[in-house]
C-alpha positions in Angstrom: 13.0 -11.7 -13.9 12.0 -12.3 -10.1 12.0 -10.3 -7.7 10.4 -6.1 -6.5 10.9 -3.0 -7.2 10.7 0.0 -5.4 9.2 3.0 -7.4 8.7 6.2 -6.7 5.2 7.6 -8.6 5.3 10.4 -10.6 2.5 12.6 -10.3 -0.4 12.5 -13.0 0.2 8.2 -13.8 -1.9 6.1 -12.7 -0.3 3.0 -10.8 -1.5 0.9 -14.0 0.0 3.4 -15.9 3.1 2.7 -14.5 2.9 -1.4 -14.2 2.3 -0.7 -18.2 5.5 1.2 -18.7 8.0 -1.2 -16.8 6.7 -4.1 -18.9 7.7 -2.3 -22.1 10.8 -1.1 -19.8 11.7 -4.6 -18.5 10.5 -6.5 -21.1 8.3 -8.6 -18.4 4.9 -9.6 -19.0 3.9 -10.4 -15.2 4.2 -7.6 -13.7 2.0 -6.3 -10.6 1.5 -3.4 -8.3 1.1 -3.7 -4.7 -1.3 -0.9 -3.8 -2.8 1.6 -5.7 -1.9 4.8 -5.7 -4.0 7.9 -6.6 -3.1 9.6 -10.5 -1.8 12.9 -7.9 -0.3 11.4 -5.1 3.3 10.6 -5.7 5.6 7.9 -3.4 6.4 4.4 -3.0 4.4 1.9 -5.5 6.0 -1.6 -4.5 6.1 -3.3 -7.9 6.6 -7.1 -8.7 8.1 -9.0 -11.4 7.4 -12.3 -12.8 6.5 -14.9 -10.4 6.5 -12.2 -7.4 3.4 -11.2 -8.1 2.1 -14.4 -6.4 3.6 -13.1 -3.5 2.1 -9.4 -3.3 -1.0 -10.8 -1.0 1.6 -11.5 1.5 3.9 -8.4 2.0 2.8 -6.7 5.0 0.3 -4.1 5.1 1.9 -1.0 7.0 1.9 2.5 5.2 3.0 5.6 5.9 1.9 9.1 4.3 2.8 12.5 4.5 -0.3 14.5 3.8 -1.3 18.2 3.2 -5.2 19.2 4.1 -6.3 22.2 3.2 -9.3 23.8 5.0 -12.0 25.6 3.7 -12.3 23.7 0.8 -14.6 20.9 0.0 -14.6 18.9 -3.9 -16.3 16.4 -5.2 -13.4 13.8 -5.1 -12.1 14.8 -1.7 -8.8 16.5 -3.3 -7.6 19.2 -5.6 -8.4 16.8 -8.7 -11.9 17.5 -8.3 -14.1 20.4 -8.9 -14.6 22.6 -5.7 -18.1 22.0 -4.5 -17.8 24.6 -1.5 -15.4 27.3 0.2 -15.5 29.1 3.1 -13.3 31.5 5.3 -11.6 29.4 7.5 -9.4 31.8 8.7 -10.3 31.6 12.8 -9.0 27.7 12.7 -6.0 27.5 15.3 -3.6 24.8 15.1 -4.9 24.1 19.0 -8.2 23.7 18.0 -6.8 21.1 15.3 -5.0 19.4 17.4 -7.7 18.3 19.8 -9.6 17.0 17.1 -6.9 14.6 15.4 -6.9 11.6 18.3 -10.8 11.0 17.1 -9.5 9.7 13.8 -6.2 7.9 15.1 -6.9 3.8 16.2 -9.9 1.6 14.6 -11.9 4.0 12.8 -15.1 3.7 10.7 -14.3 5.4 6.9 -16.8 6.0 4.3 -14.5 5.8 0.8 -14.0 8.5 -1.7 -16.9 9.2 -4.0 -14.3 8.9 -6.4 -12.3 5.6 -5.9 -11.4 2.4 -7.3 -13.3 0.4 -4.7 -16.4 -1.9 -6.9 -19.7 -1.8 -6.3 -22.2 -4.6 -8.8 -19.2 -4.9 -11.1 -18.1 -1.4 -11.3 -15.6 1.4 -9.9 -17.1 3.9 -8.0 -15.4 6.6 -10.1 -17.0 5.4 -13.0 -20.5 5.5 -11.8 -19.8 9.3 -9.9 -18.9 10.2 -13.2 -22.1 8.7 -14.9 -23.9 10.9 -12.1 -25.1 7.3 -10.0 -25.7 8.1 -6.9 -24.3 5.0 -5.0 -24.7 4.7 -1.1 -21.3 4.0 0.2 -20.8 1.5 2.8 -18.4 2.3 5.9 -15.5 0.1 6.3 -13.5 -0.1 9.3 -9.8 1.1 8.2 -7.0 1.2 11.1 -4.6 4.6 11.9 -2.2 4.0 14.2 -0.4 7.4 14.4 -1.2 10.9 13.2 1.7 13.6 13.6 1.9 17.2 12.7 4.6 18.9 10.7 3.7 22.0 9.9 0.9 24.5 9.6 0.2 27.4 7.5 -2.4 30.0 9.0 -4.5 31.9 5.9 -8.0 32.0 4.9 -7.4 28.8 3.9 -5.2 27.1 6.4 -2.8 23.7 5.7 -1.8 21.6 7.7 1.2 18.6 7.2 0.9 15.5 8.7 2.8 12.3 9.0 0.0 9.2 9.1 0.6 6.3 10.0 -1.8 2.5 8.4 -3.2 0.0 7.9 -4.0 -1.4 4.3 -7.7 0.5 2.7 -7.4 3.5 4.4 -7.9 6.7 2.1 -5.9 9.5 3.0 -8.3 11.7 1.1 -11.4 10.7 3.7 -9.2 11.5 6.5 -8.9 14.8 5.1 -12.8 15.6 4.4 -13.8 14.1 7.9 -11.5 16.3 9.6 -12.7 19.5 7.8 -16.0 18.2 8.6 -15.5 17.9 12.1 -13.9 21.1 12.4 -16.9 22.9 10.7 -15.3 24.4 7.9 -14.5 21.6 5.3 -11.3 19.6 3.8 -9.8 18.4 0.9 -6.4 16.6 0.2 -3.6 19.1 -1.5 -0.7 16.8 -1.8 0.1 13.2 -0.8 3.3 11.1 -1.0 3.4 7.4 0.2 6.5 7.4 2.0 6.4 3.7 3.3 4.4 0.7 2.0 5.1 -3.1 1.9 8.0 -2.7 3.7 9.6 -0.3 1.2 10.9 3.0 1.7 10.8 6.9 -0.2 14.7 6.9 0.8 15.5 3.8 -1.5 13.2 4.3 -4.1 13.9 4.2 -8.2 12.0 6.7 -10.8 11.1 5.6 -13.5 14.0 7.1 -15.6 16.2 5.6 -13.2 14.6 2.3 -13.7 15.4 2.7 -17.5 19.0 3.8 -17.3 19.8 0.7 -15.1 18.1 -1.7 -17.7 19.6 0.1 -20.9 23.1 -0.5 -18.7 21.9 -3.9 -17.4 22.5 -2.9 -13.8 19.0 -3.2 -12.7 19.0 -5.0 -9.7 15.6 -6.8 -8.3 14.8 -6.9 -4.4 14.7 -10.6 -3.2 11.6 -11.9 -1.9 12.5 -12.3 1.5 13.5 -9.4 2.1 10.1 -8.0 2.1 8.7 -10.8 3.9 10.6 -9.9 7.4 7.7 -10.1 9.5 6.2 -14.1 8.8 8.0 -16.7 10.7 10.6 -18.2 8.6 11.2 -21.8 8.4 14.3 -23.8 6.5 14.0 -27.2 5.3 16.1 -30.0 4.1 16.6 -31.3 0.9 14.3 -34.5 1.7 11.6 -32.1 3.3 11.9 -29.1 0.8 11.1 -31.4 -2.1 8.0 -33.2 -1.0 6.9 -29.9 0.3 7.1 -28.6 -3.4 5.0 -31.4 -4.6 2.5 -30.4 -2.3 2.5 -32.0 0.7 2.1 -31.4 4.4 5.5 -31.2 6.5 5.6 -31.9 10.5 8.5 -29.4 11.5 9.1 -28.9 15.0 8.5 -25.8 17.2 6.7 -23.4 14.4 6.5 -20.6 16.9 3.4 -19.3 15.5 -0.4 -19.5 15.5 -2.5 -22.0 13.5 -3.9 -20.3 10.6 -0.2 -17.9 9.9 1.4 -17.8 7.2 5.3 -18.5 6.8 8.0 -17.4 4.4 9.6 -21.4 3.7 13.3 -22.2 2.6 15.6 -24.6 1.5 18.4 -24.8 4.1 21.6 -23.4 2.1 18.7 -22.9 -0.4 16.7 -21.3 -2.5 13.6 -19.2 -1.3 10.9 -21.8 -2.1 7.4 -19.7 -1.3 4.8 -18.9 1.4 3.7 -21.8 3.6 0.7 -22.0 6.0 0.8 -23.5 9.7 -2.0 -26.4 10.6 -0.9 -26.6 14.3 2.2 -25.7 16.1 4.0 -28.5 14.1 2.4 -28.4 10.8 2.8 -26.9 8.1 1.3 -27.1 4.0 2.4 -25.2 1.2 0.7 -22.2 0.3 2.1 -20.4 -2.6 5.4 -23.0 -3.9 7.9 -20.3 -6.0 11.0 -22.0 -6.1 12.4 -25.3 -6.7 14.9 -27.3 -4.6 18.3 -27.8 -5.4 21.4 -29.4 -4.2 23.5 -28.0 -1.6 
């Protein structure tokens, strides 16, 4: 098997939880995740099979969320999984008052990580040493949010609000949440999260995990090709002549690349087979990167 899937996460697994279940499902021993997903959050979890997973460092990095914060409410793993480290009435919070705050946390941002994540630090996960009781200082990272839009907003004690985020790869959802409580004075925590986009996959298309198993016990399943997740790298075809010594690892001159030195670029056999990722030297050469397929006749 070669080729993605699109799955949609139940709540409560864990995305190795689920990469473990479609082995024994698919009867596939490669099989890879491309970008973990919280044990409560549900949504898109691109998935690759066999040889794909070479290609998972090059799907593009764009993810969408739809959030719900809660106010008033601060844990100890920045959502509803965690035990509730303080509350407060945060009743006088106006959607207004909201409103003016979320631009701070929408462009190139600075993010401290969960407490709680899988990020390592001196060879372990920073859940496991919050659970051991380490204190661990957490180093900012720089995380990029290129849009933040409401959808709805619930007045109480305890006030929600929905939002629509839109970013770049390492950005926790759950930080967003705290720093805006923080910011607004009265505390945050994430109450729900679904990944709506990632990797160029969508909620709308997506497969559960039963559905997933009906298609194989019916042998309908049907794997997403390569390139269509690779849309946004510079696509290049090559002859038979070309496409062969480029799988044997060798440097190709091709003509008007159209990209910058450095890029990376989805490379085909004309009339072909997908053949893997290349890299451009210059504006007219290229290397091979990551070769997948093998050239045939045409």
């Amino acid at each position: 098997m070669f080729g993605f899937l699109n799955l949609n996460k139940p709540a409560g697994w864990t995305s190795h939880d689920c990469v473990a279940k479609l082995r024994r499902l698919c009867r596939q021993k490669r099989v890879g995740h491309g970008g973990t997903l919280d044990p409560a959050a549900t949504g898109v979890l691109p998935i690759a099979l066999g040889t794909a997973t070479r290609l998972l460092q090059y799907l593009p990095t764009f993810k969408q969320y739809q959030a719900r914060i809660r106010f008033g409410v601060q844990t100890t793993t920045d959502d509803l999984e965690g035990e509730v480290v303080t509350t407060q009435n945060a009743e006088h919070l106006t959607l207004a008052t909201v409103e003016n705050v979320i631009p701070q946390f929408i462009g190139n941002i600075e993010q401290v990580p969960p407490a709680h994540s899988a990020i390592q630090r001196d060879g372990k996960r920073l859940y496991e040493l919050a659970r051991a009781g380490v204190a661990v200082d957490i180093p900012t990272r720089q995380v990029e949010v290129m849009g933040i839009r409401i959808l709805s907003w619930q007045a109480g004690a305890q006030p929600e609000l929905t939002v629509e985020i839109d970013c770049g790869s390492g950005t926790y959802i759950r930080a967003i949440a705290r720093d805006l409580g923080t910011k607004l004075g009265v505390g945050g925590t994430l109450a729900n999260l679904i990944r709506t986009q990632s990797c160029g996959l969508s909620l709308a298309t997506s497969l559960t995990l039963a559905e997933i198993q009906v298609q194989m016990e019916h042998n309908r399943l049907t794997l997403i090709p390569p390139e269509h997740l690779l849309n946004h790298l510079t696509r290049i075809e090559l002859d038979l002549a070309a496409a062969q010594r480029w799988c044997q690892g060798q440097k190709l001159t091709v003509l008007a690349l159209q990209c910058r030195q450095g890029d990376y670029l989805q490379v085909h056999q004309a009339n072909g087979p997908f053949l893997g990722i290349g890299q451009s030297l210059s504006s007219q050469e290229c290397r091979p990167k990551t070769v997948i397929g093998q050239p045939g006749s045409t």
